[in-house]
C-alpha positions as a Python dict, from the first residue, in 0.01 Angstrom:
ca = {
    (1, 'X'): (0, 0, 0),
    (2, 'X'): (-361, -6, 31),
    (3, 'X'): (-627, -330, 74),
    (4, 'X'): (-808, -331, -227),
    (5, 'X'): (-1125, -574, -325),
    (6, 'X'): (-1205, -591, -686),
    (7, 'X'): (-1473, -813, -835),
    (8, 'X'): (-1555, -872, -1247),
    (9, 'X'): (-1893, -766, -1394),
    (10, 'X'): (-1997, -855, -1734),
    (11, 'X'): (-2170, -488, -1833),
    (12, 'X'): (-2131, -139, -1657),
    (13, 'X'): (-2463, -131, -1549),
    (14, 'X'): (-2424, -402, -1285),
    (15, 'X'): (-2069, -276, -1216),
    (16, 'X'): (-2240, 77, -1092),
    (17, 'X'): (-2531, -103, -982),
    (18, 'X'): (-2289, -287, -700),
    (19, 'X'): (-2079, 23, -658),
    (20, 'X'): (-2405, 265, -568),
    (21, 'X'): (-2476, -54, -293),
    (22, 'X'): (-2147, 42, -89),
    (23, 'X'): (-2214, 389, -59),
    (24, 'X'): (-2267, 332, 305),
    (25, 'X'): (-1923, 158, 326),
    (26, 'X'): (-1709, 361, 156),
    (27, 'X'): (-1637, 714, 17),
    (28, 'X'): (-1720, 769, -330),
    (29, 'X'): (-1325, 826, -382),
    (30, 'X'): (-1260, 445, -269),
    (31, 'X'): (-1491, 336, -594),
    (32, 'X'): (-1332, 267, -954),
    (33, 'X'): (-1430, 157, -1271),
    (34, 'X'): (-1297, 23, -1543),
    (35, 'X'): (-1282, -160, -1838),
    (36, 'X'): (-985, -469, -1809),
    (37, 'X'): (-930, -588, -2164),
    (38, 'X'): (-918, -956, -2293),
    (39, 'X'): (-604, -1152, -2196),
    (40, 'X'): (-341, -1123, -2460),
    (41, 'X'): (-499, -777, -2546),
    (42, 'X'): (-231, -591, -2321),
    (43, 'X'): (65, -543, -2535),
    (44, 'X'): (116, -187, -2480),
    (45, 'X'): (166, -234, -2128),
    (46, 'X'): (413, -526, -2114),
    (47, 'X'): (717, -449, -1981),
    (48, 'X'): (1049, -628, -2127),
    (49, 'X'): (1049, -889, -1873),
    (50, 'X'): (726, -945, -1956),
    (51, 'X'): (791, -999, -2326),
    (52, 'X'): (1101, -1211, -2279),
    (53, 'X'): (857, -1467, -2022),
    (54, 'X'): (601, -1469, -2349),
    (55, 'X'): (905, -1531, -2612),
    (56, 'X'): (1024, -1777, -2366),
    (57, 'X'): (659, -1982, -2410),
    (58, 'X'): (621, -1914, -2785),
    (59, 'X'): (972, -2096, -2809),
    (60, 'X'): (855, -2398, -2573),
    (61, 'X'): (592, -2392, -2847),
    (62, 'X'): (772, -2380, -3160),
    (63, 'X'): (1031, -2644, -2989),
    (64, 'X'): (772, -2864, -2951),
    (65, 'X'): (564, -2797, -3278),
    (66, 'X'): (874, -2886, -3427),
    (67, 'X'): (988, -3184, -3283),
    (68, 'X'): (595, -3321, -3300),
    (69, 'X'): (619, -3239, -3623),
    (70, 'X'): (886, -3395, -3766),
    (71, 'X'): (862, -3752, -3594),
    (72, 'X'): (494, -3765, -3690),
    (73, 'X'): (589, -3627, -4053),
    (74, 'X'): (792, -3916, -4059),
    (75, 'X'): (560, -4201, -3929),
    (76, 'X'): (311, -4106, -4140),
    (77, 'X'): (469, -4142, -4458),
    (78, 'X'): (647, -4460, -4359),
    (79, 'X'): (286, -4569, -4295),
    (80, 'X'): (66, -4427, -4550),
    (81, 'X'): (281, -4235, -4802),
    (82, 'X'): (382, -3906, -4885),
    (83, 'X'): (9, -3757, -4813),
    (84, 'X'): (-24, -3921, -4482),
    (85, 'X'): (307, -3781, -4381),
    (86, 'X'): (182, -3450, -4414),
    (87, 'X'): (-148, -3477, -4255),
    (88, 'X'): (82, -3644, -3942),
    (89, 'X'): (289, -3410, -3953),
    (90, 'X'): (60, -3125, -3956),
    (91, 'X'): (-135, -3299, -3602),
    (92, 'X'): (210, -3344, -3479),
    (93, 'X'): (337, -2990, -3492),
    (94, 'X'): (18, -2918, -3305),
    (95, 'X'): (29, -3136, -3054),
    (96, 'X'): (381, -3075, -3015),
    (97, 'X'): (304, -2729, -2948),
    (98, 'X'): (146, -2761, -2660),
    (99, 'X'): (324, -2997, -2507),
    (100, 'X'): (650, -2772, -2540),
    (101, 'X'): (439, -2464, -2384),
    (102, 'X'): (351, -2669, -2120),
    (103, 'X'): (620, -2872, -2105),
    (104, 'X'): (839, -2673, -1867),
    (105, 'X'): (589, -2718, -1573),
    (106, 'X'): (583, -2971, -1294),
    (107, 'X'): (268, -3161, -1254),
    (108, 'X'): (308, -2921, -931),
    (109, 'X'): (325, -2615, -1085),
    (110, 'X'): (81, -2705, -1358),
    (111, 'X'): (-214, -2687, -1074),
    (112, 'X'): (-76, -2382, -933),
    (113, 'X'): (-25, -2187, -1249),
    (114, 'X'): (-103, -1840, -1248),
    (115, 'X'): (-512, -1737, -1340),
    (116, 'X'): (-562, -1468, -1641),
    (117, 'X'): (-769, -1191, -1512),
    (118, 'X'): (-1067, -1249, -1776),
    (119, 'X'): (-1233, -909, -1978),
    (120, 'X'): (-1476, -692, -1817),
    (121, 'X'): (-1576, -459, -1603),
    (122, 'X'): (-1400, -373, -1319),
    (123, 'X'): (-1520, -233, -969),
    (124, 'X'): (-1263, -170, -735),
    (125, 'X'): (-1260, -80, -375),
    (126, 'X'): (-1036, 80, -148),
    (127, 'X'): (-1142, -61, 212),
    (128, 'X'): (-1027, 217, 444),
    (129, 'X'): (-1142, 41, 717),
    (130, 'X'): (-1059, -324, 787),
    (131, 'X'): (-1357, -409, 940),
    (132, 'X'): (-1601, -319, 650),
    (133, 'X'): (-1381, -597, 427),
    (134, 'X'): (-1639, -902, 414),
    (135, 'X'): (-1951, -708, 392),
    (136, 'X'): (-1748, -536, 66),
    (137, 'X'): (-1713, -922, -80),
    (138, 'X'): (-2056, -1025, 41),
    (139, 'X'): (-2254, -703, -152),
    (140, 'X'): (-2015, -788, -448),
    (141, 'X'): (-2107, -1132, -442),
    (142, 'X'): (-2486, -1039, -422),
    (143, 'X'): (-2434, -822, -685),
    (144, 'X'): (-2317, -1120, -942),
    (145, 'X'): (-1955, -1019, -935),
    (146, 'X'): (-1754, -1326, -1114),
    (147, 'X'): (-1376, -1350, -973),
    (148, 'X'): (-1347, -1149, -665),
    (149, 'X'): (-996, -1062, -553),
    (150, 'X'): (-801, -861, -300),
    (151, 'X'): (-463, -670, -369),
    (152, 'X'): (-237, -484, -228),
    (153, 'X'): (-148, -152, -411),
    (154, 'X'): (-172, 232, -503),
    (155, 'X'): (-469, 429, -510),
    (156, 'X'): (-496, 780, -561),
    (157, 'X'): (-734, 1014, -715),
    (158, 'X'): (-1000, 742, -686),
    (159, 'X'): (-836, 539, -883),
    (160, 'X'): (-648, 211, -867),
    (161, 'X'): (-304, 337, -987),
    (162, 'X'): (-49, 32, -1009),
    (163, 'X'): (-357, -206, -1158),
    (164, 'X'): (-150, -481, -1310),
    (165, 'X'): (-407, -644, -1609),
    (166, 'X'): (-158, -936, -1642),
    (167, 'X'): (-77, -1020, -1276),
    (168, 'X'): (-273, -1312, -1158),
    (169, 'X'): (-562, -1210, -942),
    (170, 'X'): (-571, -1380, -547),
    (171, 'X'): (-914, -1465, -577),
    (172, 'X'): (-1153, -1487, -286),
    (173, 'X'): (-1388, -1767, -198),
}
């Protein structure tokens, strides 16, 4: 496995911009990039795990819409009639929603939850040699990169092989 430093740019410009600034780091073979797509805009490349951990939310979710639903359904029209009910119940559902996403989580694990990788361009660099690794962040960071990380993984061909869109990224600050 490889070190690799990674920072978000918002156009491709700047991206290339930053990368032509570490041509006195690195080879141009230790430079990618590329485009990462929205969160929730990865489908294709979910594995089944991955899909059973999202059905897993969507039913905290409809759990809780239910539930919210239901008892405020019921309030409501005690209090206000048949119309109120529904309006109640509608606000309930929602707010039950999101309580039954998030309501598997410690108040723990709520402030550690994983971080989406947000869209847009990508520069990624493989640091052959250790000692070049801050001066990597530091021209990143002077080129505007938003959410710098570093990884561990494959690269090959010049490219970032085992790039994970939906893992969470170990930002650097």
């Amino acid at each position: 496995m490889e070190d690799i430093i990674a920072g978000r740019f918002e156009t491709d410009d700047e991206a290339r911009s930053a990368a032509a600034s570490l041509t006195d780091l690195v080879s141009e073979s230790d430079i990618f990039i590329f485009f990462n797509n929205q969160p929730g805009a990865h489908d294709s490349d979910r594995s089944p795990g991955d899909e059973r951990a999202a059905e897993s939310g969507a039913k905290g979710a409809a759990t809780g819409a239910a539930s919210g639903a239901i008892a405020a359904g019921a309030a409501g029209t005690v209090a206000g009639g048949p119309a109120a009910g529904a309006v109640a119940a509608a606000v309930g559902g929602y707010t039950g929603s999101l309580a039954g996403t998030a309501g598997g989580l410690t108040e723990g694990e709520a402030k550690k939850a994983p971080r989406s990788r947000l869209a847009g361009m990508m520069l990624a660099i493989r640091v052959a040699n250790a000692d070049n690794k801050q001066e990597i962040i530091d021209r990143l960071r002077r080129h505007g990169a938003a959410d710098i990380e570093i990884a561990k993984g494959k690269w090959g061909n010049g490219e970032w092989l085992d790039f994970d869109p939906m893992a969470s990224p170990q930002l650097v600050y």
